[in-house]
N, C-alpha and C positions, 0 to 999 in steps of 0.2 A: 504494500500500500504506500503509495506516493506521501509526503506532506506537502502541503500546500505551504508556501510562506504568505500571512498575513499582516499587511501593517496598520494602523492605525489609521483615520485619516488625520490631517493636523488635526480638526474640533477637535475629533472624538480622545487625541492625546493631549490638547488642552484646557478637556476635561478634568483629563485622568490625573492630569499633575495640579490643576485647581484643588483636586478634590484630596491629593497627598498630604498636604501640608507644608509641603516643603518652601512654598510660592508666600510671598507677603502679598506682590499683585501682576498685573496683566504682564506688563514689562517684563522681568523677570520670567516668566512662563513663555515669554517671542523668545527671549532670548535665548531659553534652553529649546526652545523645536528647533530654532537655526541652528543649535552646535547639535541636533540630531539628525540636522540631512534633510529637515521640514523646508519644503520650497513655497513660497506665495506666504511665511507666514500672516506679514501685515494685511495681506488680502484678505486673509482669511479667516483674519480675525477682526477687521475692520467692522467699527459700527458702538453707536451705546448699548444695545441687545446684548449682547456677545458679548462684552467688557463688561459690563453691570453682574451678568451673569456669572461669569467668572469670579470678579473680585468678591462676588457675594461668599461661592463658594471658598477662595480661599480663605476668610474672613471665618468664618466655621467651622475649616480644618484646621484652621491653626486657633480655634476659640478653646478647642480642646487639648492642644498642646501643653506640656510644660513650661512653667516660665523660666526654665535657665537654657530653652533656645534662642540663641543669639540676635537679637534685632540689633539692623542695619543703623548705627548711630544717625544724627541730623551732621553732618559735616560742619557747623557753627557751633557745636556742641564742646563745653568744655570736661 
């Protein structure tokens, strides 16, 4: 029996990393499909739908997080 290789399409894996936790928001989530080979990401995810929707989700998964995961300081920050 053959496997098939399946990939993701961009959404459906900028779902999947919304929904990790790993993401604080959208940015960070383009960023990691384009060091994954995702092409069109900004097309693709282009729109306040899609963005709103995301950051919701990441907002959620990291609601549940521990707090000694490192957030990204303010750069004016002493």
């Amino acid at each position: 029996m053959s496997k098939m290789n399946y990939r993701l399409t961009t959404v459906e894996r900028a779902y999947q990393l919304a929904e990790s936790g790993e993401f604080a928001n959208v940015g960070e989530i383009k960023r990691r499909l384009t060091t994954e080979g995702y092409s069109d990401v900004q097309g693709q995810l282009y729109g306040s739908t899609i963005t709103s929707a995301l950051k919701k989700l990441c907002d959620k998964a990291r609601a549940g997080m521990p707090a000694d995961i490192p957030v990204e300081k303010d750069a004016d920050a002493v």
